[in-house]
C-alpha positions in Angstrom: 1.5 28.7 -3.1 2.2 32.1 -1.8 5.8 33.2 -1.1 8.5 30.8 -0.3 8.7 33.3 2.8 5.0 32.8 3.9 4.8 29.1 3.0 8.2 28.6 5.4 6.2 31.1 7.9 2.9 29.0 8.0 4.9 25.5 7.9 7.0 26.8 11.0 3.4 27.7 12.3 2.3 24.4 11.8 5.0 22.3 13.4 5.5 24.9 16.5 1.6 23.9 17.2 2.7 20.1 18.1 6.2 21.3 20.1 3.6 23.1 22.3 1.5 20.0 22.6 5.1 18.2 24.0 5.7 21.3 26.6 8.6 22.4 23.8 9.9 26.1 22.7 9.2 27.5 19.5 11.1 27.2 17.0 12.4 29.7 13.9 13.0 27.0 11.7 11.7 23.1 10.6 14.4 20.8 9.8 12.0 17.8 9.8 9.1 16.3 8.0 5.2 16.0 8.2 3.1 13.9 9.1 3.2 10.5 11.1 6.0 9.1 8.5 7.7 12.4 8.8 7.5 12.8 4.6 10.5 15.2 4.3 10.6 18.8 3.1 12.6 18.3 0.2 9.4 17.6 -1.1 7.7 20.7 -0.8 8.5 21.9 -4.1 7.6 18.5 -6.0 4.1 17.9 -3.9 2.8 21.1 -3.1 -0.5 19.9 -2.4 1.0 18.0 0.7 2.4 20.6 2.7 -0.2 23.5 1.0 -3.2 21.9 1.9 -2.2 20.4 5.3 -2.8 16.5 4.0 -0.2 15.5 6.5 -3.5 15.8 8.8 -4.7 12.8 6.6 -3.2 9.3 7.6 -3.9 8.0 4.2 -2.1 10.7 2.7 0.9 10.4 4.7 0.6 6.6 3.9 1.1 7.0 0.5 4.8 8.7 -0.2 5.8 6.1 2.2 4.7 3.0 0.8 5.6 4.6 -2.6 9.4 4.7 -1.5 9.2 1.2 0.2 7.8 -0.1 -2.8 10.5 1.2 -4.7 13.0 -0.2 -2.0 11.3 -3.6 -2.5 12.0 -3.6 -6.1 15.2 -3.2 -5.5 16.2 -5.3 -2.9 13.4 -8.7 -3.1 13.6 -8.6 0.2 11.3 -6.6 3.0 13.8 -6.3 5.8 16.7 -4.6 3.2 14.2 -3.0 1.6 13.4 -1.3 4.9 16.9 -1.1 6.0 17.0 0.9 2.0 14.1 3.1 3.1 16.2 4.5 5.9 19.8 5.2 3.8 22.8 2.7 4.5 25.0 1.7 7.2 25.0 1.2 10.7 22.2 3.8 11.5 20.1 2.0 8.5 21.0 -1.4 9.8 19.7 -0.5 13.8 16.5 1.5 12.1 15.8 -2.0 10.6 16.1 -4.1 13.4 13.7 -1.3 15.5 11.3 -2.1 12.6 11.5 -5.9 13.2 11.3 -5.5 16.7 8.2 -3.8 16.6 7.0 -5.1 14.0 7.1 -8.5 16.4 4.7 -6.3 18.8 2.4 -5.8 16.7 2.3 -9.4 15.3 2.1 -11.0 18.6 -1.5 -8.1 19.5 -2.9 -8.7 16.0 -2.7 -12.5 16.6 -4.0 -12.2 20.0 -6.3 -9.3 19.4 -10.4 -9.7 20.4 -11.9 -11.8 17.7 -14.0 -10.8 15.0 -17.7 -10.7 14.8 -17.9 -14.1 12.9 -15.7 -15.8 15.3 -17.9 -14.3 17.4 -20.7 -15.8 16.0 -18.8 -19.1 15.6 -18.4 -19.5 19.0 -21.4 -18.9 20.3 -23.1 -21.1 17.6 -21.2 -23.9 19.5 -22.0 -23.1 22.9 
């Protein structure tokens, strides 16, 4: 990486491209993470290649760090819901961030259960017609 001064510059860059996609100001600083799971920048140091090469472009990429710390939650807990409740720290804000997981996590079960069907249901059904 370049200087800890240009690397802040270009990451501020970065993130002041999408506040001008949401109709915000600029901003001097970034006090948040990258990509869709927001992978934080206390990272920067220990995955370079993350925030050096842009991969928070890459869904799979910001996939990963995530699943890696859930995993690691999972472990630790046996359960899903603590370990997502772990994911996001401890106490009351933890506990809410887990039930907004649940509850859309119930959205998303109820469309992928009623989704369109799939080509061999397709076929299925139209075998029977």
């Amino acid at each position: 990486m370049g200087s800890h001064r240009d690397e802040c510059a270009r990451l501020v860059h970065h993130r002041n491209k999408t506040r001008r996609m949401r109709g915000m100001d600029p901003a001097q600083m970034v006090y948040l993470g990258y990509g869709i799971f927001q992978y934080d920048l206390q990272y920067v140091i220990l995955d370079e290649a993350f925030f050096r090469d842009k991969q928070w472009y890459d869904f799979d990429q910001c996939l990963a760090p995530g699943m890696k710390e859930l995993k690691s939650k999972f472990a630790s807990t046996h359960d899903l819901w603590d370990a997502v409740r772990a994911y996001n720290g401890s106490g009351s804000d933890a506990e809410q961030y887990k039930q907004n997981v649940k509850y859309y996590y119930a959205i998303c079960e109820r469309t992928w259960n009623t989704g369109p069907p799939t080509p061999r249901e397709r076929n299925t059904q139209s075998s029977q017609s």
